[in-house]
C-alpha positions as CSV (number, residue, x, y, z in Angstrom):
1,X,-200.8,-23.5,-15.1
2,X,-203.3,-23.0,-17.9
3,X,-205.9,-20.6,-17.0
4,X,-209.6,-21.6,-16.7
5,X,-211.4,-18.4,-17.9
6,X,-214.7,-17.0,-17.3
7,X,-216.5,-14.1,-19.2
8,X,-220.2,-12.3,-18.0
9,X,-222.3,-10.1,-19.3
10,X,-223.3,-7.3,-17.0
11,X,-225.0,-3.9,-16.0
12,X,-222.5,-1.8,-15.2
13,X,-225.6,0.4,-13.2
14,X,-225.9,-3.1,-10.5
15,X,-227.9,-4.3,-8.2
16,X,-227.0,-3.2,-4.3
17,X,-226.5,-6.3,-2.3
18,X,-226.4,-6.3,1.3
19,X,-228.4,-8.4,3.8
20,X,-230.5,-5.9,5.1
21,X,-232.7,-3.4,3.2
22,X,-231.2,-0.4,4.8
23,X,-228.0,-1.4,3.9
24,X,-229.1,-1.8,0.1
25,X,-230.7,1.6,-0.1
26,X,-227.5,3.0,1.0
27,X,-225.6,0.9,-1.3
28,X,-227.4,2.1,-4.2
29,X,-227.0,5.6,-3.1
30,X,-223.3,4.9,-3.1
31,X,-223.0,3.4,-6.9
32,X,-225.8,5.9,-8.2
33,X,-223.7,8.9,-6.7
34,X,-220.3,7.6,-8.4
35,X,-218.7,10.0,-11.1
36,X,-219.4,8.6,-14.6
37,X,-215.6,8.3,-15.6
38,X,-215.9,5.8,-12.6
39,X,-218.8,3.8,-13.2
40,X,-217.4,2.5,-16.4
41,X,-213.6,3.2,-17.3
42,X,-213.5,1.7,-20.6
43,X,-215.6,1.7,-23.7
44,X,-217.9,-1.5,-24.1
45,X,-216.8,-3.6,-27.2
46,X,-219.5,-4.7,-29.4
47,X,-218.7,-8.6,-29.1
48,X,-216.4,-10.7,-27.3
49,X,-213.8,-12.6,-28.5
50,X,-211.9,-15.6,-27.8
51,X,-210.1,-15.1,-24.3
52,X,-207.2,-17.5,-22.7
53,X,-207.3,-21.0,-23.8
54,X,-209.4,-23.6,-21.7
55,X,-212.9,-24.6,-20.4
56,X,-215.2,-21.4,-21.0
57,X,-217.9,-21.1,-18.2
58,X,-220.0,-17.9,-19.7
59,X,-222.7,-16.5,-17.3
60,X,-225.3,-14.4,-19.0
61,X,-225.6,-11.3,-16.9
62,X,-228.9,-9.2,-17.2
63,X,-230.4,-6.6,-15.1
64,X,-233.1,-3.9,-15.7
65,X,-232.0,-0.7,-14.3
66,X,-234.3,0.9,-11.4
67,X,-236.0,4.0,-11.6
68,X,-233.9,6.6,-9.6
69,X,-234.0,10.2,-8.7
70,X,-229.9,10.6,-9.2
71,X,-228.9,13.2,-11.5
72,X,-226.1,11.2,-12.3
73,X,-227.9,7.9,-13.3
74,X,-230.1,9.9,-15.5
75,X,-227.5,11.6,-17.1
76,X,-225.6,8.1,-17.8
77,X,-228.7,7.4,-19.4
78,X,-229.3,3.5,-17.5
79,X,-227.8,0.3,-18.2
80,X,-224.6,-0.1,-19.8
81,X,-224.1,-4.4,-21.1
82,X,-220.4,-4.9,-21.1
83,X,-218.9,-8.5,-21.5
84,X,-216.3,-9.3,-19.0
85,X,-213.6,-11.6,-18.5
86,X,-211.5,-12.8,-16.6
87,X,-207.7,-12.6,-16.8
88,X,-204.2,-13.5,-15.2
89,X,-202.4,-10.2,-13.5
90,X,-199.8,-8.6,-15.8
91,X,-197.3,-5.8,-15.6
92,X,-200.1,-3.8,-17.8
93,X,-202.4,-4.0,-14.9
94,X,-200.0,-2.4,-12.3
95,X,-201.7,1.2,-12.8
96,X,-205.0,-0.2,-12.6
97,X,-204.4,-2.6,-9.3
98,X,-202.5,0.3,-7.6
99,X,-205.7,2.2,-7.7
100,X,-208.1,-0.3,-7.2
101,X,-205.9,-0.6,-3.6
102,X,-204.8,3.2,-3.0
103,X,-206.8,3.5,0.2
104,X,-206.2,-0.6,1.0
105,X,-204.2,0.9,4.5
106,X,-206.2,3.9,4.7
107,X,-204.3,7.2,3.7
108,X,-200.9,5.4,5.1
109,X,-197.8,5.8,3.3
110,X,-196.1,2.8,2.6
111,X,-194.5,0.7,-0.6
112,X,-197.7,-0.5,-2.4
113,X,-196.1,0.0,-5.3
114,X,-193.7,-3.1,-4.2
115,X,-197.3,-4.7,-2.8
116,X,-198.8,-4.4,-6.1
117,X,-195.9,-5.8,-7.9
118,X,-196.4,-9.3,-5.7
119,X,-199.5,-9.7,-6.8
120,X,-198.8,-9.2,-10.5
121,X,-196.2,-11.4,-10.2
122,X,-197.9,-14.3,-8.9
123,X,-200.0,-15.1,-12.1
124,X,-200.6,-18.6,-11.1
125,X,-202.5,-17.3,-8.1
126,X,-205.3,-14.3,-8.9
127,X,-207.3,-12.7,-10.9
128,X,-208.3,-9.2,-12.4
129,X,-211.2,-8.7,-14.0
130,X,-211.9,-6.4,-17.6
131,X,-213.8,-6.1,-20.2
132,X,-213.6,-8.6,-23.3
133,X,-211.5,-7.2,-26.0
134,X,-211.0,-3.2,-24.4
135,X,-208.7,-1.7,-26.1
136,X,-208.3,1.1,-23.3
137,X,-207.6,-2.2,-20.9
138,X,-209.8,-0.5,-18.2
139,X,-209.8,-2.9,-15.2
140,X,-212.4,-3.3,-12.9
141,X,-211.7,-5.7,-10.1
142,X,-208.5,-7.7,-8.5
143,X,-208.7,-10.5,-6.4
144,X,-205.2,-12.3,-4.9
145,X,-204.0,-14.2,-2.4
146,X,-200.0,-14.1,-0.8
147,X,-198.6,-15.5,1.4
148,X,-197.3,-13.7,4.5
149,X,-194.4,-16.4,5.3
150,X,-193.5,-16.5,1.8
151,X,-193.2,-12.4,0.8
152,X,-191.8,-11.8,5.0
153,X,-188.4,-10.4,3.6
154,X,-190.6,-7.7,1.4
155,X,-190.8,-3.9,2.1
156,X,-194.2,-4.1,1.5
157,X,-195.6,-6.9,3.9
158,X,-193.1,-5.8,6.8
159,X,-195.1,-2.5,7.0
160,X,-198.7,-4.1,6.3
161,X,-197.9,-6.4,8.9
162,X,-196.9,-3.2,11.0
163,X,-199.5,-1.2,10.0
164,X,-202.0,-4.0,11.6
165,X,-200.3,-4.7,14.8
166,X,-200.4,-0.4,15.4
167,X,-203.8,-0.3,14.9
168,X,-205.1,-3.2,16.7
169,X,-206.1,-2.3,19.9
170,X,-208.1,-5.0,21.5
171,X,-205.2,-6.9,24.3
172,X,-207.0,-10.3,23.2
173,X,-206.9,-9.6,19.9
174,X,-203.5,-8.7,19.1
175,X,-201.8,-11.4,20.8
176,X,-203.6,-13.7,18.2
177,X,-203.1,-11.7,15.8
178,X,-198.9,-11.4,16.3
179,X,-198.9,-15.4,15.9
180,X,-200.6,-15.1,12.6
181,X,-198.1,-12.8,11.3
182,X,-194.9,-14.4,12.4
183,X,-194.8,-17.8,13.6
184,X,-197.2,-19.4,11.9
185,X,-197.2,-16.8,9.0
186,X,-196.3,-19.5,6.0
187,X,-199.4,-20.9,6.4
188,X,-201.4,-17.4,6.4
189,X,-202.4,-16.1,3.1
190,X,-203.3,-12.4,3.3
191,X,-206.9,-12.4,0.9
192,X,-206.9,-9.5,-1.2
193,X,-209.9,-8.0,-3.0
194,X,-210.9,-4.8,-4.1
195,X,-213.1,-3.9,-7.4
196,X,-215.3,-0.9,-8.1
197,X,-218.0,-0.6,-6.7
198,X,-220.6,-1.3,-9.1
199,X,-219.2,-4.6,-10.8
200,X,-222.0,-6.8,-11.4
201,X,-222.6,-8.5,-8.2
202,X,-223.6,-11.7,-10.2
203,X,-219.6,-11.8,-10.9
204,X,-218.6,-12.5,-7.3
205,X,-219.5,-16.4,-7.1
206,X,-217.1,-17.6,-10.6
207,X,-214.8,-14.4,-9.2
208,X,-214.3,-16.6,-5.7
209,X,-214.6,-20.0,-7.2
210,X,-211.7,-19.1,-9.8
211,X,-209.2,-18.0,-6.8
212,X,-210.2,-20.4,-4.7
213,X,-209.8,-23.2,-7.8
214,X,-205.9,-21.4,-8.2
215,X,-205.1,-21.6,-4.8
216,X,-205.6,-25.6,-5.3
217,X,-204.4,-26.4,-8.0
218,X,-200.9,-24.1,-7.3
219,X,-200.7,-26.9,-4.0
220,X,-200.6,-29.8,-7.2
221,X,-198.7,-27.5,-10.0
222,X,-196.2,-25.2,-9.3
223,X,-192.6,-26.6,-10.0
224,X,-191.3,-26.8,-6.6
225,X,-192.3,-28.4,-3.3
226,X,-191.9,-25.4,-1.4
227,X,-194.0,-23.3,-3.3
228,X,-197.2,-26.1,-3.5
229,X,-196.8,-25.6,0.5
230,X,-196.8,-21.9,0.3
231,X,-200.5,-22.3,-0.7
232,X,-201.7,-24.7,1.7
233,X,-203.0,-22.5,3.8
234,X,-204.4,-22.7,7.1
235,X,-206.1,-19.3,7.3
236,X,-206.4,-16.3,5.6
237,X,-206.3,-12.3,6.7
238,X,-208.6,-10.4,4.9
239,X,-208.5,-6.1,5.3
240,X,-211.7,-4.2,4.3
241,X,-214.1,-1.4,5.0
242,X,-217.2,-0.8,6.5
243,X,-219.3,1.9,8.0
244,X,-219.9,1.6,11.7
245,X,-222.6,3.4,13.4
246,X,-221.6,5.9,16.2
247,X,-223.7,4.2,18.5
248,X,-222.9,0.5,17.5
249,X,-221.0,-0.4,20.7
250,X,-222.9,1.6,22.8
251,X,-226.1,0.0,25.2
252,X,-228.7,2.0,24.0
253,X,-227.2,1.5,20.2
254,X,-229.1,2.7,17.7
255,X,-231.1,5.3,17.1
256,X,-233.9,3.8,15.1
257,X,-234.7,0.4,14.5
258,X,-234.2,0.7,10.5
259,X,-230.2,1.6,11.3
260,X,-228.0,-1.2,11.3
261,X,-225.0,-1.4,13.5
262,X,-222.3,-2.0,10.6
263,X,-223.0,-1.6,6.6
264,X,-220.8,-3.5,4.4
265,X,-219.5,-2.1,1.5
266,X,-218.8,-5.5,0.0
267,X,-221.5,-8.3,0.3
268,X,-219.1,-10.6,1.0
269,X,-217.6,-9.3,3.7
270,X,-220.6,-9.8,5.8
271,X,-220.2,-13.5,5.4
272,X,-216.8,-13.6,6.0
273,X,-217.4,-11.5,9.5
274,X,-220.0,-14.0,10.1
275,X,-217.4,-16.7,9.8
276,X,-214.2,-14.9,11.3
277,X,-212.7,-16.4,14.0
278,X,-211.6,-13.1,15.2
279,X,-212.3,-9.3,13.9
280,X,-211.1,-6.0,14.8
281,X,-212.0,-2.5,13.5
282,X,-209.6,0.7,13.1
283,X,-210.2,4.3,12.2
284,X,-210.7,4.8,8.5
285,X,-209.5,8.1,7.6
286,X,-208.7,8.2,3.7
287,X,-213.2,8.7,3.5
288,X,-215.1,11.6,4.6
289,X,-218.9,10.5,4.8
290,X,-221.2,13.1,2.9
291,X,-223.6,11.4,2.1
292,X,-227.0,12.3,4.7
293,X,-227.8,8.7,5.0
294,X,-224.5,7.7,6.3
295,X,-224.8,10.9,8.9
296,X,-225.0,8.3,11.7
297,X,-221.8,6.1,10.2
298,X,-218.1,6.4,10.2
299,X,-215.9,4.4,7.6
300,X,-213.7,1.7,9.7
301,X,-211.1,-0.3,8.1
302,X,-212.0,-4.5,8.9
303,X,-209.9,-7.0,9.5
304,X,-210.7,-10.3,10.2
305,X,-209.0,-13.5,10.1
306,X,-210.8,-17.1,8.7
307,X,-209.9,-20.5,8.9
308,X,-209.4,-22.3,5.8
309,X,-211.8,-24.8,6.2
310,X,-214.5,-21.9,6.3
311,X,-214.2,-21.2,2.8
312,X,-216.3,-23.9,1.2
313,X,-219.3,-22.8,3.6
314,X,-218.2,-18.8,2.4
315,X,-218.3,-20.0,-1.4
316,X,-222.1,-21.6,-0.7
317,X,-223.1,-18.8,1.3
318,X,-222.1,-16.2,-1.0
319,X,-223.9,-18.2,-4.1
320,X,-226.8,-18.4,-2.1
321,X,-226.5,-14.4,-1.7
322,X,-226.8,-13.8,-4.9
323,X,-229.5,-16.2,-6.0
324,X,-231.6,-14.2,-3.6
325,X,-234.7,-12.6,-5.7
């Protein structure tokens, strides 16, 4: 299938965007904190150029970098415009994907060299994001979606699937959860996303619309019957991180009114919670938190399962997001 690409212009020094203005402050304090060689892994190209064949939808990306007391930020000097594009997953990419997802199953040892292969493989379904004509082809975020029935016979999702029947320990949980992964797995598509953590947040909406797009079209295009049903999914499994406040499932809860119980580290996430129709949390150990803000906090992975007819109200909710002023 042809690819329909998108570029963006964007400050690689972004925007924090969470919900809640406590989660923002500590969001910025995250991205302001990262080590320069991570805030921007390639060099920025003076112009773009012309990218896959297709329709071009081109979002002009602009922010004014805030004022901050970081040593760091100062020292990077403020706001860095980079054009980025988006691109099909190719073997190039696998050293950039593979660290993108190093920590995906906490510090777990398992093939994702063989999980990162699946999802460069399936270039008719996801996405990476770069900048426009980078010679050092830094990448900057991966977005995917596979099929659990599908990829069952794989290394790879025989321990993920493991990995998340181990470490969910709520009894009405889990029970749901085993169905999802076996007998009604080949209709489940395990969501995969993970970028850096200052990408231009304006870059999420055409980022979800474009795998979302895929995912429909592959049910119309690809050469075969059974692989147009391996994308007519009924649900999707998504595994992310949060911090979780000590005292989140506690009565008295939390110690001051400005401390929420659970900061996202992706936006999105939070609207995907919203719309699970079940969640569970697990011990996040590949993270120590540092930071004093977060002294209250301890990184959890997430996991949370969504129906598939809750992704139109995700893809409006999450534009909505970031239209916010």
């Amino acid at each position: 299938m042809p690819r329909r690409p998108t570029r963006g212009r964007g400050s690689m020094i972004a925007r924090p965007l969470t919900f809640a203005p406590f989660s923002r402050s500590l969001a910025h304090l995250h991205s302001t904190h990262m080590p320069k060689h991570q805030m921007l892994g390639s060099k920025v190209p003076g112009s773009p150029s012309n990218n896959k064949g297709g329709a071009v939808v081109k979002k002009i990306l602009k922010e004014k970098n805030e004022q901050s007391e970081s040593s760091e930020e100062e020292e990077f000097g403020g706001d860095v415009q980079a054009d980025f594009a988006f691109f099909d997953p190719k073997p190039d990419d696998f050293h950039g994907v593979k660290i993108l997802l190093h920590s995906y199953l906490d510090n777990t040892e398992w093939d994702l060299s063989g999980f990162v292969d699946l999802i460069l493989e399936q270039t008719t379904v996801g996405t990476v994001v770069k900048i426009e004509d980078d010679e050092d082809n830094g990448l900057f975020s991966v977005v995917s979606a596979l099929n659990l029935g599908r990829y069952k016979d794989h290394k790879c999702i025989a321990e993920l699937k493991e990995f998340l029947l181990k470490h969910c320990l709520e009894k009405n949980i889990k029970g749901d959860l085993r169905v999802l992964l076996g007998e009604q797995a080949h209709n489940v598509g395990l969501l995969v996303s993970r970028r850096v953590v200052n990408l231009p947040p304006q870059l999420l909406p055409p980022l979800y619309d474009a795998l979302c797009d895929e995912i429909s079209w592959a049910t119309e295009d690809e050469p075969t019957e059974e692989l147009r049903n391996s994308f007519r999914f009924n649900s999707y499994v998504l595994v992310s991180k949060i911090y979780k406040h000590k005292n989140a499932d506690k009565k008295n809860r939390l110690s001051s009114d400005s401390e929420e119980a659970i900061i996202y580290v992706n936006p999105e996430d939070e609207i995907f919670h919203k719309l699970s129709l079940w969640s569970f949390n697990f011990p996040f150990h590949a993270e120590q938190v540092t930071a004093h803000e977060l002294k209250n906090y301890r990184p959890m992975g997430l996991v949370m399962a969504v129906e598939a007819d809750k992704v139109s109200t995700f893809r409006e909710q999450l534009r909505s997001l970031i239209d916010e002023p």
